[in-house]
N, C-alpha and C positions, 0 to 999 in steps of 0.2 A: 504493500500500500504506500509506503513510504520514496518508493522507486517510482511509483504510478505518480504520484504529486509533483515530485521534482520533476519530472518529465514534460508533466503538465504546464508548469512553471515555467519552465524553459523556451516551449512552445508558446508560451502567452507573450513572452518577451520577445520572443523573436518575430511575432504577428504584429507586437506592437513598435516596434522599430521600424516593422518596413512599413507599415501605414502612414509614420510619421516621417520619413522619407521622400514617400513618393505625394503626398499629399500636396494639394496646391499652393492652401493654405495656411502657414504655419502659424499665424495669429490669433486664427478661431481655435488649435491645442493649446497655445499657452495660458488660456486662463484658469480652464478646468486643472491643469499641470501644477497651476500656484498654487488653488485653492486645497488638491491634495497635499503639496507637499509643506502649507500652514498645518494642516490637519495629521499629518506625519508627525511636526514637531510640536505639535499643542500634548501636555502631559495626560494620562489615564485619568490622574485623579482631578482634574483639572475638567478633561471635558465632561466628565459622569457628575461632577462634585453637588449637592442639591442646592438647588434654587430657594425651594419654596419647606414653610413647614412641613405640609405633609410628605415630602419628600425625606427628612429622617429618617435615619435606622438606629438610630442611638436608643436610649433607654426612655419609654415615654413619660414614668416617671417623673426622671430628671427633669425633660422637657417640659411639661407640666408644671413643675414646680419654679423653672428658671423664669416663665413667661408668666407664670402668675407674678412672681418677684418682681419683674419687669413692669410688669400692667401697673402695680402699685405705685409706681411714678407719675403716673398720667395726670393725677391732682397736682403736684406739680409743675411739672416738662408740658403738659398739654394746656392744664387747666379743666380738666376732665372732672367729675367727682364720679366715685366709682358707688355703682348700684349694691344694695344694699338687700342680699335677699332675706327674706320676710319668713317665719316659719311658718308651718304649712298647720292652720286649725283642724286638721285632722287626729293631727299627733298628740293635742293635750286631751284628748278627747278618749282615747284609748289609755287603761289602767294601766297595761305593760310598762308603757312610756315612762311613769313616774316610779323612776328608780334610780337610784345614786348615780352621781357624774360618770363614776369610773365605771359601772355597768353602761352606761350610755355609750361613752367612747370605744369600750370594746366591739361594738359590733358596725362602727363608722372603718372607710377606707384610712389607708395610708395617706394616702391625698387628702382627704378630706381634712385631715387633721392638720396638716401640714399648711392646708391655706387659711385653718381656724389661725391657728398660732402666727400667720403671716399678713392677716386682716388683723388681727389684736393686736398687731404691736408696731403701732404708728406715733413717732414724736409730734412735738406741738406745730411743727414746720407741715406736717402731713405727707410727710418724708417715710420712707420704712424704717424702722429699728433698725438692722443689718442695712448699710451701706452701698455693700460689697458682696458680689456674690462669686464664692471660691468653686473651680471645677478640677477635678482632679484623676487622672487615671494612666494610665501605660500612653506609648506615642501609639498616632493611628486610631485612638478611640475615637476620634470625631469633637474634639472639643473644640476646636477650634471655630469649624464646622458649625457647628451647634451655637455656637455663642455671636455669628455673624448672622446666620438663618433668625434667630431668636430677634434678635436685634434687628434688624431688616422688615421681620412682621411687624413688632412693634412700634414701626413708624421712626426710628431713627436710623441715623448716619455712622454704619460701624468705624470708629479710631481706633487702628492698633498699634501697639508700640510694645516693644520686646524690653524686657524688664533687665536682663542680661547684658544686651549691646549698651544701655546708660547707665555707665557704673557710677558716676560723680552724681551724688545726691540731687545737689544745681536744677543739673539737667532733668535728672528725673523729676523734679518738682515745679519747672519751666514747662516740660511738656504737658504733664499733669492739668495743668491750671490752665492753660493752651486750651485742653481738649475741652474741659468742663464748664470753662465758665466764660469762652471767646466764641461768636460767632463765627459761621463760615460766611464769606461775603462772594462765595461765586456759587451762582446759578439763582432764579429768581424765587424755585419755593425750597429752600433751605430745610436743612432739618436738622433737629438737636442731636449732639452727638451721644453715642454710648461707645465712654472709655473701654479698650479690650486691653486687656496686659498680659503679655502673653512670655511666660517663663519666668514669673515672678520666684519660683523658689532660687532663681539662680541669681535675684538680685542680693549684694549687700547688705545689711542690719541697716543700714544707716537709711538707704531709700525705703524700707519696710518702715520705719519710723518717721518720713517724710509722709508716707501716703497717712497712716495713724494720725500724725497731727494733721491732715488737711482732715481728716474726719469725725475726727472728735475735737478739733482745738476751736473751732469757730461756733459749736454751740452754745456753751456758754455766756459768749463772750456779747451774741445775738439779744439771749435772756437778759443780761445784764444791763444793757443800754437802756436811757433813758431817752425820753422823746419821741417824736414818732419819724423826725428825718432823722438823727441820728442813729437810730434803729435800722432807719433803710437803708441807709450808709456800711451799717455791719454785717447787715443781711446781705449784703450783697458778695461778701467772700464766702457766704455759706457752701457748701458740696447738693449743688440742685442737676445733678446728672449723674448716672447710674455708672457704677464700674463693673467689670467685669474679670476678675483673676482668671488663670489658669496654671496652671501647674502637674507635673508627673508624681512629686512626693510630695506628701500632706504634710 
């Protein structure tokens, strides 16, 4: 079989040589000729890689849980208020129901739970509690993937920046504040960025403690102010766009 192909092979090339040969026109071969041989050099994972949400293969979980995270911005970044569901008057209505918290939550999803604990827990800004959201696993898992897909649905402009290549604190904390709190000023409908940081385990102590204080050093500092310009004045270095880590080891 392996005799038969090459064979084959061989003959295909040599039919296509002499067509290209004797043909009149060499102009009308060369474009289909480019367009294969862009498509030669474009990568596997590059032309397959997904577009769209439903196109993941990653864990849906995960995905679930990153995009709810994400969504929870939208009070902010959008100006959105997020809907508010309502529980169902069926349910106080049945005896079973009234039964201690902890028998209630055992029979709820993993999900579920997970977006109970990520709708409760919003500061006074209407911000999330958690920041930052950490992705972690082997190379080739898709996180990368997964964290431009996510970001893409959710209506922003993925920035990525390799936590590795900006060893000097500076830098890191120049681009940082670059990404999150400066506009893009080209093309007409703009969209807020969501910071990607990609190999953060391999930055410094020193930039992990740059990103910590853009996260937590300006809250206080917001509550504290008196006035209402001077207030907007320190709100205004607050963290009002979402980060995104990633990393191999936790």
């Amino acid at each position: 079989r392996r005799c038969v192909l090459e064979a084959s092979q061989q003959l295909t090339e040599i039919i296509n040589s002499e067509t290209s040969t004797e043909s009149p026109e060499p102009t009308r071969e060369a474009e289909p000729a480019d367009e294969e041989e862009s498509a030669l050099h474009c990568l596997w994972v590059d032309k397959f890689t997904p577009r769209r949400y439903t196109e993941l293969l990653s864990d849906d979980y995960t995905n679930r849980c990153l995009l709810k995270w994400l969504k929870l911005w939208d009070t902010v970044v959008f100006g959105k208020e997020n809907a508010v569901k309502k529980a169902k008057p069926s349910a106080e209505a049945h005896p079973p129901f009234n039964q201690p918290k902890d028998q209630q939550n055992k029979w709820k999803t993993k999900v579920q739970l997970t977006e109970e604990i990520l709708e409760a827990e919003l500061d006074q800004h209407k911000r999330p509690k958690y920041k930052v959201a950490l992705l972690c696993g082997p190379p080739g898992l898709g996180k990368t993937t997964l964290a431009h897909v996510i970001a893409k649905h959710a209506g922003y402009n993925a920035v990525e920046m390799n936590a590795s290549d900006d060893r000097s604190p500076e830098v890191f904390k120049t681009r940082i504040e670059a990404a999150t709190q400066m506009k893009s000023v080209l093309g007409a409908n703009e969209k807020p960025n969501c910071l990607i940081i990609d190999e953060i385990d391999g930055a410094p102590a020193a930039s992990i403690s740059v990103l910590l204080n853009i996260i937590h050093r300006k809250d206080g500092e917001g509550e504290a102010a008196a006035g209402t310009g001077r207030r907007r004045r320190r709100e205004g270095g607050l963290l009002l766009r979402p980060i995104i880590c990633i990393c191999n080891d936790q």
